[in-house]
C-alpha positions in Angstrom: -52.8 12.6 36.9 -56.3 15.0 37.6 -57.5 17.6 35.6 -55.2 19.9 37.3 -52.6 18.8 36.6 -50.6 17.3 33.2 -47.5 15.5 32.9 -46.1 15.4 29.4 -43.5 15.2 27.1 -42.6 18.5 24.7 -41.3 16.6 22.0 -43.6 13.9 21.9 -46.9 16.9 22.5 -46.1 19.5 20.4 -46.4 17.8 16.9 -50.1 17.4 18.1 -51.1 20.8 17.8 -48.9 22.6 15.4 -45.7 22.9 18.6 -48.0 24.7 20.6 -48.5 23.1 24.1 -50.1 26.1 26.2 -52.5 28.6 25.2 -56.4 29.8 24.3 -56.8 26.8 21.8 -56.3 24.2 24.4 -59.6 22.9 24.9 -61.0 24.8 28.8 -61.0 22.6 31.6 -57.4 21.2 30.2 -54.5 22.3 32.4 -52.8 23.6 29.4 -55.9 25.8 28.3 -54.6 29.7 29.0 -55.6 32.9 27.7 -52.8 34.5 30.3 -50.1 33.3 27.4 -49.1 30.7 24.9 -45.9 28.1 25.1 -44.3 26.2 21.7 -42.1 23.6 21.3 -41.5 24.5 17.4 -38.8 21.5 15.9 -37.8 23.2 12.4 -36.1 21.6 9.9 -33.8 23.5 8.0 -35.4 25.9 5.5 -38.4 25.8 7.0 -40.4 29.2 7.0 -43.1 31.3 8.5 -45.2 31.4 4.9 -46.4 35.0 5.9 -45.1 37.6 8.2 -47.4 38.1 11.1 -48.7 42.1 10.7 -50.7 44.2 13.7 -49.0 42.1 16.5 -51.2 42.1 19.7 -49.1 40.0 22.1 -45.7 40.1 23.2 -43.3 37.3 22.5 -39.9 36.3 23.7 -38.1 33.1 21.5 -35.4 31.1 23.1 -33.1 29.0 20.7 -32.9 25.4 22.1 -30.5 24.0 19.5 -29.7 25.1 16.0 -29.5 28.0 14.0 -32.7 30.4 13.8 -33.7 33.7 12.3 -35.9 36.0 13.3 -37.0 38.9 10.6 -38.1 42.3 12.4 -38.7 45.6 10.5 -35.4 46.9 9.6 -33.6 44.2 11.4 -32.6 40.4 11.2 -31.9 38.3 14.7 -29.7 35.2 14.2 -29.9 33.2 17.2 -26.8 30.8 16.8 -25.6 29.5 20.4 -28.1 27.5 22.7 -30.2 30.2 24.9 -29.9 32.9 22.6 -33.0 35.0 22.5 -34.9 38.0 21.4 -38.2 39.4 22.9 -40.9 41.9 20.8 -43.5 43.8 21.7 -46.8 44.6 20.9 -46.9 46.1 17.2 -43.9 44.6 16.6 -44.2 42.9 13.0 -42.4 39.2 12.5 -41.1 36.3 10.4 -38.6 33.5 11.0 -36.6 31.0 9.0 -34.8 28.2 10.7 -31.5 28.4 8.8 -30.4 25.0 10.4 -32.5 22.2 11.9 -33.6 23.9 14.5 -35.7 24.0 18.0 -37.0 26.9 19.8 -39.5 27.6 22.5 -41.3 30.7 22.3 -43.5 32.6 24.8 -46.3 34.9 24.1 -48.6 36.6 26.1 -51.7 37.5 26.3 -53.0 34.3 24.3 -55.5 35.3 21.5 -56.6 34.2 18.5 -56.3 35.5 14.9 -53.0 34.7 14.0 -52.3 31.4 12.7 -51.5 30.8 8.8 -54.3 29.0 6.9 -53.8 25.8 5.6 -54.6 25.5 2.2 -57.6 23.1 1.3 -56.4 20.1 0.4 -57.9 21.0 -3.3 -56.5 24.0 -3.3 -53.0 22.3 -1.9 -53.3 20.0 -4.9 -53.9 22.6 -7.4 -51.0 25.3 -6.3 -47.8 25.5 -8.1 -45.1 23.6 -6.9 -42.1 25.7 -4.7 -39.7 23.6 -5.4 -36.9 24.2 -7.6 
């Protein structure tokens, strides 16, 4: 392998940077580093949700269901992708959420790749302090 090229495994990548395995935040000079477009490998398990709906959408996206059951929430309209290579594609302004309603794996494309849009992580005081959501 050179730095031009990189030979890798989705399932055994992904979990070390949140699914995502092409995009901006890939460090320059890595083959994977892109600010054409963005690539995830995201392994859901059931229940599992965005925890906010992404709002002012600046990229286009298309989400291909691997295996599982997945929803996709748009304004006015819910996707389910149920069957393996079911997919949906959005546009720019194009508000979204998701909720894997089964264990679930999906890779989703986005293009251009920019930054701005990822959830923040609670501190892990502030983790400790929130109410629990269980229940």
């Amino acid at each position: 392998m050179n730095d031009t090229v990189y030979v890798g495994n989705a399932g055994k990548d992904a979990p070390l940077d949140r699914g995502w395995l092409l995009g901006h935040f890939k460090e320059p000079g890595d083959p994977r580093h892109s600010d054409a477009l963005e690539i995830k490998w995201g392994v859901h398990p059931p229940g599992d949700e965005r925890a906010e709906w992404v709002r002012g959408e600046e990229r286009t996206a298309l989400l291909v269901l691997i295996s599982g059951r997945f929803r996709v929430e748009l304004p006015g309209q819910s996707v389910v992708l149920a069957e393996q290579g079911d997919y949906v594609v959005w546009g720019k302004g194009v508000d979204h959420s998701w909720y894997a309603e089964e264990e679930s794996v999906v890779l989703t494309v986005r293009w251009p790749s920019v930054p701005g849009y990822a959830v923040r992580e609670p501190a892990a005081d502030e983790a400790l302090a929130a109410p629990s959501q269980e229940g």
